[in-house]
C-alpha positions as CSV (number, residue, x, y, z in Angstrom):
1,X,-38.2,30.9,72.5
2,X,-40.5,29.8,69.4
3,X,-41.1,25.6,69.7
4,X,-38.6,23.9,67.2
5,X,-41.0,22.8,65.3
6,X,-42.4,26.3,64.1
7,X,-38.9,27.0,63.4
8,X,-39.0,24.6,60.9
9,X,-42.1,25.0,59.7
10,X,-41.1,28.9,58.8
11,X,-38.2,27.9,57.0
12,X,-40.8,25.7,54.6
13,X,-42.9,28.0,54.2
14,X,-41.4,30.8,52.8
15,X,-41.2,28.6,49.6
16,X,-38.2,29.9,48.1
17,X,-34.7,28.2,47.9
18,X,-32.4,28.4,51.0
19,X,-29.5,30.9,50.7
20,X,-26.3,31.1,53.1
21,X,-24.5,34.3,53.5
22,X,-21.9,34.5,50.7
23,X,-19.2,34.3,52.9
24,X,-20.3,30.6,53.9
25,X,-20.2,30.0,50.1
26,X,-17.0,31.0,49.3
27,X,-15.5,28.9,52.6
28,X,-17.7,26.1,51.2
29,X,-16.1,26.4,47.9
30,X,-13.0,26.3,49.1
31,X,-13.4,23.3,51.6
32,X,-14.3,21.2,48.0
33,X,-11.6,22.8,46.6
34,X,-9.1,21.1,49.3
35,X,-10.8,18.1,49.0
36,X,-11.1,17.3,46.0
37,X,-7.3,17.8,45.7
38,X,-6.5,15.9,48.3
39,X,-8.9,13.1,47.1
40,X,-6.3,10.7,46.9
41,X,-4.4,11.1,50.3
42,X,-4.3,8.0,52.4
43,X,-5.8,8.9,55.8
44,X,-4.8,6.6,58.6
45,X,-7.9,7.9,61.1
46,X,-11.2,10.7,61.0
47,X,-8.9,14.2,60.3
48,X,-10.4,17.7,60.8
49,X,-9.5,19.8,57.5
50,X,-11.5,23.1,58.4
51,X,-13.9,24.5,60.2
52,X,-16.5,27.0,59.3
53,X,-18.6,29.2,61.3
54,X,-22.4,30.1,60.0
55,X,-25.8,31.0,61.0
56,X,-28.5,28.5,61.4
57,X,-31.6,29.1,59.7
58,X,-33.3,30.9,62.7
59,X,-30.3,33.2,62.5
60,X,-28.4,31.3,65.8
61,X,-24.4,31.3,65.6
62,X,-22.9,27.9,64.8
63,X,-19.5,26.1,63.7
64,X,-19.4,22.8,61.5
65,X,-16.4,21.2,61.3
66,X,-15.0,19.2,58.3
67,X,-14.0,15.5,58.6
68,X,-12.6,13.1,56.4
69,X,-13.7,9.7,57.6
70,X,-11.6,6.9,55.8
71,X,-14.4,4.4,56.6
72,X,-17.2,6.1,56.3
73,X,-19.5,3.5,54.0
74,X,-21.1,6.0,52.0
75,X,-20.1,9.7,51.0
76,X,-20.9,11.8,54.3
77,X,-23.4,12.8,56.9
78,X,-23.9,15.9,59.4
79,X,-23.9,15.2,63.3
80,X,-22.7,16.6,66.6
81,X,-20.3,15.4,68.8
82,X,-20.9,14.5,71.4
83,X,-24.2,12.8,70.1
84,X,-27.4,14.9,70.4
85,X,-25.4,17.6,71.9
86,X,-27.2,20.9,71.8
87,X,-24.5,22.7,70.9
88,X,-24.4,24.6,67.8
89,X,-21.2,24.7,67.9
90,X,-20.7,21.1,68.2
91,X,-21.8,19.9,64.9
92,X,-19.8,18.3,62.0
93,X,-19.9,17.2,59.0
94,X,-18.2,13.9,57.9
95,X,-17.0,12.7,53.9
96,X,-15.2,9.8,52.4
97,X,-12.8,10.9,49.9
98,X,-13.8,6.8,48.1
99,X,-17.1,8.0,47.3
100,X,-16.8,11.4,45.9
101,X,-17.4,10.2,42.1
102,X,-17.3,14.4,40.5
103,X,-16.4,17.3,42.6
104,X,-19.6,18.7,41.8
105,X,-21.5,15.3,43.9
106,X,-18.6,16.3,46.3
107,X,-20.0,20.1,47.0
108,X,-23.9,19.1,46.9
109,X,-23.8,16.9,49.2
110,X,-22.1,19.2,51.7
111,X,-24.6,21.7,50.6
112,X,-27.1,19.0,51.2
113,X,-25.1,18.0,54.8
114,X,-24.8,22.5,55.6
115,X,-28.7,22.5,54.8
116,X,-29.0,19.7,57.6
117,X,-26.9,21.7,59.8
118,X,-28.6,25.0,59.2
119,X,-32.1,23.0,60.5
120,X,-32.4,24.2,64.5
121,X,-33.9,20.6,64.9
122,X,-30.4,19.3,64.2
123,X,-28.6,20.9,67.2
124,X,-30.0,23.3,69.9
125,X,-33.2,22.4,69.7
126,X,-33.3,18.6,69.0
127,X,-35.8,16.9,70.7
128,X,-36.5,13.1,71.0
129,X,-40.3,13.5,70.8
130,X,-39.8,15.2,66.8
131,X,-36.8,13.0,66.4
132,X,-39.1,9.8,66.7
133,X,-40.7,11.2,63.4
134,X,-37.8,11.3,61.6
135,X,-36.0,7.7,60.1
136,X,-33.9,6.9,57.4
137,X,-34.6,3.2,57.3
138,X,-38.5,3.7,56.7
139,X,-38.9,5.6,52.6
140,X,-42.1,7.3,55.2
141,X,-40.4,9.0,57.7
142,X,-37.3,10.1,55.7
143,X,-38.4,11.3,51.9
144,X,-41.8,12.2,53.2
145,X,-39.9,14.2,56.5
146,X,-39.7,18.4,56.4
147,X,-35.9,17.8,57.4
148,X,-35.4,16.0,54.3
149,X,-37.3,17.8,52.7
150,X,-35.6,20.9,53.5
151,X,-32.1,19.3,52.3
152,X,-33.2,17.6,49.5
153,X,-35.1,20.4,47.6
154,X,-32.5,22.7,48.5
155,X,-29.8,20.6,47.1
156,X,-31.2,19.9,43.9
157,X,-32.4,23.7,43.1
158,X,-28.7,24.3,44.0
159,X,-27.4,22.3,41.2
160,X,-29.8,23.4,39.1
161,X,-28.5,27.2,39.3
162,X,-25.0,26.0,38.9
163,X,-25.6,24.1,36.2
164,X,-27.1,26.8,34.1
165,X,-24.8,29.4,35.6
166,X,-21.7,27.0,34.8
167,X,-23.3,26.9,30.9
168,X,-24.2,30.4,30.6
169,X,-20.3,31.3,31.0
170,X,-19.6,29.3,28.2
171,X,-22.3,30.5,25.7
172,X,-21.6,33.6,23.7
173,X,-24.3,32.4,20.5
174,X,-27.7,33.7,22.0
175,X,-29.6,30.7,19.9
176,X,-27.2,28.7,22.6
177,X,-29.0,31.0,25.6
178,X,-32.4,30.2,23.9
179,X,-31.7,26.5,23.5
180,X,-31.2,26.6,27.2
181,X,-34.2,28.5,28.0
182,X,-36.3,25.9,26.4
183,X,-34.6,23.3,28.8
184,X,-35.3,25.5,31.6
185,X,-39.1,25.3,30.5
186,X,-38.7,21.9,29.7
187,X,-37.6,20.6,33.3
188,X,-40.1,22.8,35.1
189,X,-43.1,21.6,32.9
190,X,-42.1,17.5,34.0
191,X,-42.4,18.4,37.2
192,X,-45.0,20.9,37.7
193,X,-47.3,19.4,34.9
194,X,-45.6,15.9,34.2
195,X,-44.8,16.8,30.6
196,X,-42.1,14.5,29.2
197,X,-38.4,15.5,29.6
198,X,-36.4,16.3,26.2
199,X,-33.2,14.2,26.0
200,X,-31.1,17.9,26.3
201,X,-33.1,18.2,29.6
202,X,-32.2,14.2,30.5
203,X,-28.3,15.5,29.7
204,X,-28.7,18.5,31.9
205,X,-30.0,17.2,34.4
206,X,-27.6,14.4,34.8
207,X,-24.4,16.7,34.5
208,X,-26.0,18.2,37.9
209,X,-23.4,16.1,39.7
210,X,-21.7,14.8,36.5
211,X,-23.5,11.5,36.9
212,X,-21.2,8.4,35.4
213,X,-19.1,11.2,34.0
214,X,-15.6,10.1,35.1
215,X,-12.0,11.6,34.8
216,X,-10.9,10.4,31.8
217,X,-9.8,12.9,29.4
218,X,-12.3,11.5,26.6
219,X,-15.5,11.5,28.7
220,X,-14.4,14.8,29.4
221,X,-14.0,16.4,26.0
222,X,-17.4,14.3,25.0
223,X,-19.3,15.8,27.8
224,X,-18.1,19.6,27.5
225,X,-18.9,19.0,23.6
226,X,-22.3,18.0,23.8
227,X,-22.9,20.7,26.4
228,X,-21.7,23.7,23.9
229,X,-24.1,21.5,21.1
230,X,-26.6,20.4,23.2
231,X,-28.7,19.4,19.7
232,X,-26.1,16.1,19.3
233,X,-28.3,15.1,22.3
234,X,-31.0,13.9,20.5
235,X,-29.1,12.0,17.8
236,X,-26.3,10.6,20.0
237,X,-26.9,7.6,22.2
238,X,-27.3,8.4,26.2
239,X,-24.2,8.0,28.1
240,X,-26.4,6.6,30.9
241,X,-28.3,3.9,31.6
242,X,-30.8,4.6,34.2
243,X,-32.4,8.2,34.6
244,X,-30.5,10.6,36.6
245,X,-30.0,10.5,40.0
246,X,-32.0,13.5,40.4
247,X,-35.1,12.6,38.9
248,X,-35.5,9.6,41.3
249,X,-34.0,11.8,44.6
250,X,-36.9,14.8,44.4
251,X,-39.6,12.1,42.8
252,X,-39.6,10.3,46.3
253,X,-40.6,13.6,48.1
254,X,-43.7,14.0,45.8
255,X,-44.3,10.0,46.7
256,X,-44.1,10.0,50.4
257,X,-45.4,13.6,51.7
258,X,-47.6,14.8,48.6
259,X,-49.4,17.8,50.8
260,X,-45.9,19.0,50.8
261,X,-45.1,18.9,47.2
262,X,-46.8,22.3,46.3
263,X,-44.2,23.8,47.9
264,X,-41.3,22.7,45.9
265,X,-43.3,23.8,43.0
266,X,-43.3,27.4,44.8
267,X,-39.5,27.0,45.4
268,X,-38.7,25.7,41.5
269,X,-41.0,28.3,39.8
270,X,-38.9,31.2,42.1
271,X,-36.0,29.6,41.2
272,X,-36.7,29.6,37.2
273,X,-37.4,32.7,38.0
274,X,-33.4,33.2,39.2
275,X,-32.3,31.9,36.4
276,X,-34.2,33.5,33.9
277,X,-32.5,36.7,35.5
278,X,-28.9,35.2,34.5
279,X,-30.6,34.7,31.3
280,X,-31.7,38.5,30.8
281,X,-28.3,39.6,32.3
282,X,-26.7,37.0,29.7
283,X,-28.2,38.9,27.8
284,X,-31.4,37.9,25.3
């Protein structure tokens, strides 16, 4: 059996986003779907709401079973129960219908959580000794960790193909597909070459996870307008204060563990290169 940590360290290095079987998408999908429905139940205790089986990253059979944790103090978390069990079919993943804020933050982070739980080090083949190298209290040993790493980048290239596959269903005007494609550039340039970000890009990027968004009917019809005219971008004032969330989250990886920040640039450019194939099938 390879040593956990090579397991890891082949996941990283093939440099390309993180895919799960479709069939763990649509189940995923689904599991939002449920949630975010039910977002307003009252739960009286932790209550499994699905389960779903999947393969680890080094191809092992698991289960991770869906939670909601009324008192959970923050959105969610992945874990096994019982604790540190080695189980792979032992591990769960826990959410707080109070913290959701957009069903799009709802699904990323259990993407992000599902990344976690895809990571061998997480389950059967935890081990103290690499576990000692891994804390969320220290910005060191948690932005700068491969397992964050691994869940962070994956997230955010996630939303990024969502975002511009959510768009590109909209867009029939292919000066709207080139408008895009200029973002796309735009986005990859800041972070490969720390070229300034173009308040369309800002937008886009914060409608990731539909940032300070809310329900309301008029933030909604505001937001899905300036998304079909992206232009009113630069002549309307930002409906944010601070930069989006996602600017900060992948910033901290490049800050603590820069030897490993090459290879998110590997993983974005193949993933421009994903979505300049929706483009092309968009149609130029």
């Amino acid at each position: 059996m390879p040593k956990f940590i090579n397991i890891l360290t082949q996941v990283i290095s093939e440099q390309k986003r993180y895919k799960f079987a479709p069939d763990v998408y649509e189940k995923l999908h689904r599991v939002v779907d449920e949630l975010w429905k039910n977002r307003n139940n009252t739960y009286k205790g932790k209550t499994v709401v699905d389960q779903l089986p999947f393969k680890l990253a080094s191809g092992v059979d698991g289960v991770v079973k869906f939670i909601v944790n009324p008192k959970l103090p923050f959105i969610g978390l992945m874990g096994t129960r019982p604790k540190k069990s080695l189980d792979p079919a032992d591990i769960f993943i826990e959410v707080n219908p109070k913290h959701y804020e957009s069903k799009k933050n709802l699904y990323l982070t259990l993407f992000h959580e599902m990344i976690h739980a895809s990571d061998p080090t997480q389950s059967y083949m935890w081990k103290p000794s690499y576990e000692l190298t891994y804390d969320e209290k220290s910005d060191e040993k948690y932005w700068g960790h491969p397992i964050e790493f691994f869940a962070i980048t994956n997230e955010f290239l996630e939303g990024l193909v969502l975002e511009f596959q959510r768009r590109l269903k909209k867009y029939k005007n292919p000066e709207q597909i080139k408008v895009q494609k200029r973002i796309l550039d735009n986005i990859v340039d800041y972070f490969a070459k720390g070229k300034p970000l173009t308040k369309q890009s800002l937008y886009l990027l914060q409608r990731i996870n539909d940032e300070n968004i809310g329900d309301s009917k008029m933030s909604q019809v505001i937001a899905s307008f300036q998304e079909i005219h992206p232009e009113i971008s630069d002549i309307v004032p930002p409906m944010y204060e601070t930069d989006p969330y996602y600017l900060h989250y992948v910033q901290m990886i490049k800050r603590y563990n820069p030897k490993i920040w090459p290879r998110f640039l590997t993983m974005l450019y193949k993933t421009k290169l994903e979505i300049e194939n929706m483009f092309k099938e968009k149609g130029d």
